[in-house]
N, C-alpha and C positions, 0 to 999 in steps of 0.2 A: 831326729827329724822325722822319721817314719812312725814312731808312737804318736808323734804329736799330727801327724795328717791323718793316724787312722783313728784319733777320741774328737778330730772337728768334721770328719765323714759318719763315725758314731755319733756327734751332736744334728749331723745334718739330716742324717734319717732320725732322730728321734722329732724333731722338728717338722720331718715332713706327716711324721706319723700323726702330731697334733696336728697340724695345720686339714689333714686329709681326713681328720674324726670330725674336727669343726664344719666344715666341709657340710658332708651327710646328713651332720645332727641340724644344719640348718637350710640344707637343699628343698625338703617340703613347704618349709614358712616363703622363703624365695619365690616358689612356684605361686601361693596363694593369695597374694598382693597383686594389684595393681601394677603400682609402683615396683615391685622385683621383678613383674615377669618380663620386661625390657630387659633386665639383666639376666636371666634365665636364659633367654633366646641369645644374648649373645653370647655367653659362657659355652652354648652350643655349637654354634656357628665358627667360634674361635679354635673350639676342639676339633671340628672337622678341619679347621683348613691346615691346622697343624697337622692331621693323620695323613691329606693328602702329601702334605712335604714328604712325608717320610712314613711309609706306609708300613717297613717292616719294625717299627717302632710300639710298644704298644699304648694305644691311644689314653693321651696324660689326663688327668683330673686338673679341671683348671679353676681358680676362682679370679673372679674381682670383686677390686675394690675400690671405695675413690678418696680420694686424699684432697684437701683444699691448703693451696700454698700462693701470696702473690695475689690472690684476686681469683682465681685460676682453681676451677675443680677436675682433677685429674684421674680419668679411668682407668686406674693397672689392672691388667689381666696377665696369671702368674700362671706356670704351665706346668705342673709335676709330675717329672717321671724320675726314674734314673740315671738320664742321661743330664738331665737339665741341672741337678746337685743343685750346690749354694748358688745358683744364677736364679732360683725361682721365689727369691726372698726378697721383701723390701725389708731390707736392714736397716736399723735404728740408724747405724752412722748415715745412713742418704737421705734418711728423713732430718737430720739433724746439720746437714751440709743445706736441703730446703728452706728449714727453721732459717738457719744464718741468711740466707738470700733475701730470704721477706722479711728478716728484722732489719739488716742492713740497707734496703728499699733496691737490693743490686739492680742495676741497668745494664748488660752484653753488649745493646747494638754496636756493631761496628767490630766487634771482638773475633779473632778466629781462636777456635777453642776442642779440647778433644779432651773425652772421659774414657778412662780407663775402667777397666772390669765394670762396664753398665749394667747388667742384670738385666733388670726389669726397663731400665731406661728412664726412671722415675726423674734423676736429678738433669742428666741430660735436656731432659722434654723440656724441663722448668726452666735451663739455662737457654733454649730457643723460644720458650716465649717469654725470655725477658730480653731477646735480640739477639741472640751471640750464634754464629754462624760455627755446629758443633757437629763433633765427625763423636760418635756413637762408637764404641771397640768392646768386643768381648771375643769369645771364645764361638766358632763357629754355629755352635749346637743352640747358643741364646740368642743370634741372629733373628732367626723369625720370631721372639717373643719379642724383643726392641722393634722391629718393625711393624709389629701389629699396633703395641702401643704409642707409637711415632703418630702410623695414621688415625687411630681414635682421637688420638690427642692435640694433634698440630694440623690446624686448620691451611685450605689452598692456599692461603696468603702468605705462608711459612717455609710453606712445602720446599724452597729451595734452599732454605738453611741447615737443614739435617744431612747429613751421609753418616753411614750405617758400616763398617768394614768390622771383619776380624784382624784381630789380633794378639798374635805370641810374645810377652812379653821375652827378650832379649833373641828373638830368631827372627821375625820378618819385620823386628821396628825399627829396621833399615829402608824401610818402602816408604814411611811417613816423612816428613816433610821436619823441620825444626825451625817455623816458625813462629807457632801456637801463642798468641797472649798471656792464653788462662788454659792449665791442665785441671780436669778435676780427679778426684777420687774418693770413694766411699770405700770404708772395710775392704780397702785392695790388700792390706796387713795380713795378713793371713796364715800362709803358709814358710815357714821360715826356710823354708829349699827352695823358694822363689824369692827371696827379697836381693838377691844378686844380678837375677834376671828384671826384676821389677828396676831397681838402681840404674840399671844399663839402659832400660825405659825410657825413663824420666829423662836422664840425662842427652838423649839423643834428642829427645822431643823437645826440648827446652834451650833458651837463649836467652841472652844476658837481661832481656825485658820479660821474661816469662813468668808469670805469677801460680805456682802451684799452691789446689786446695787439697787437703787429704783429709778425711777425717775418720778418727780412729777408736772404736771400741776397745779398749786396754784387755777386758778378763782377767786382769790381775796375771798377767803373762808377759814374763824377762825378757823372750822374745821380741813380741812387741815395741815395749819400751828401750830396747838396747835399739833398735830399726832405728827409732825416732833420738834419740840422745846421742848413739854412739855411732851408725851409720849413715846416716844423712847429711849430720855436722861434717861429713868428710869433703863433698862433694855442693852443697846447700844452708845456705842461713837460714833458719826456721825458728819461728817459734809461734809459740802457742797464742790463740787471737777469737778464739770461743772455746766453752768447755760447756757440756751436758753431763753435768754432776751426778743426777740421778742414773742415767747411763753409764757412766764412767766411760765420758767416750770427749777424745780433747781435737780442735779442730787447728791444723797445722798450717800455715802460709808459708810457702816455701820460695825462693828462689835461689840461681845458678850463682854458688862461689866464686868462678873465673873462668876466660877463655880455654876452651876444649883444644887440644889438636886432634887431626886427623886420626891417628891412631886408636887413642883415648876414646872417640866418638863414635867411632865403629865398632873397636873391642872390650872399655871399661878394664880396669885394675880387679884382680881378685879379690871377693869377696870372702873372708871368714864369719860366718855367721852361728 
């Protein structure tokens, strides 16, 4: 387990390495447009108010970008430092949980709904402007990057469909509620030392009407695919309901097997993973 978190921390700096070359080699052309120097000034703007949060941090390299999904062109802005890790990615599986939303014509309103491991907040946004009333969760540290991108993105008329919390998979998802419609999840797969904390997640957030989306990038990783074949059938009926082939990445509908008791829904059964 610890080989394998420390070649997806060596994948995630090598990625941040690209992404921060790309970055510079394109920062001058940005400034000399028009059309970029809007995005120029706020790739600024965004870095300061992030150094203000957190001042003894040191001040991240941030780009955007924008993404069209739904009708809907959406402004990420992505913040890298050290602290941020894989939170500062828009990963193919969330661009490809968006694909599914706009191919499927999804509609939310009326939905209550919560995303797991948001990131960037990309898939999130798209599920409040397509109406679903969605509590945003990560990891304290990508808190202010979903909220920046929240309010670029979601106009006053919206504004009271989003909330924003952290959250620790299997230690504070006793504070959340279990009555969610629709969970979502992009590339939450991840770390196989979390997928028992992840399980005990789910399971608490979710009720016999609850529709979970998960979608998952394979890597050609046992891992992975044991998560989705061998441990989720334990707990969950799933199966498979879009696939992005060229990705190798399969999109999972999931819902809750049978009534929880009290026990169970607090503490979950031991995971071997």
């Amino acid at each position: 387990m610890d080989s394998t978190r420390e070649l997806s921390k060596l994948d995630c700096r090598v990625r941040n390495f690209l992404e921060l070359k790309s970055i510079s080699q394109r920062s001058e052309t940005q400034r000399g447009s028009s059309g970029s120097r809007k995005t120029a000034e706020h790739m600024e703007k965004s870095c300061s108010v992030l150094s203000e949060e957190d001042p003894e941090d040191n001040v991240p390299c941030v780009l955007v970008k924008h993404y069209q999904f739904c009708g809907y062109d959406l402004e990420i802005t992505r913040y890298f430092n050290e602290r941020m890790g894989v939170s500062a990615f828009v990963w193919n599986s969330g661009l490809t949980l968006c694909q599914f939303f706009e191919q499927e014509r999804m509609n939310f309103s009326g939905k209550k709904m919560i995303e797991l491991g948001s990131g960037t907040g990309i898939v999130g946004i798209l599920a409040i402007l397509l109406g679903g009333q969605v509590t945003l969760t990560d990891q304290i540290q990508a808190l202010k990057q979903i909220e920046h991108n929240v309010s670029v993105n979601v106009p006053d008329s919206c504004r009271h469909l989003p909330t924003i919390r952290a959250l620790s998979w299997g230690f504070d998802h006793v504070h959340f509620p279990s009555d969610y419609d629709i969970i979502l999840g992009s590339d939450i797969v991840y770390y196989p030392s979390d997928f028992p904390l992840l399980l005990q997640t789910l399971r608490h957030l979710s009720n016999q009407q609850t529709i979970i989306y998960i979608a998952t990038e394979l890597r050609g990783c046992g891992a992975t695919r044991k998560f989705h074949e061998e441990l989720i059938p334990l707990y969950f009926n799933s199966r498979i309901i879009y696939r992005n082939k060229d990705a190798d990445i399969n999109l999972y509908k999931l819902t809750l097997k049978g009534p929880k008791t009290g026990e169970e829904k607090e503490t979950g059964k031991k995971i071997t993973v």
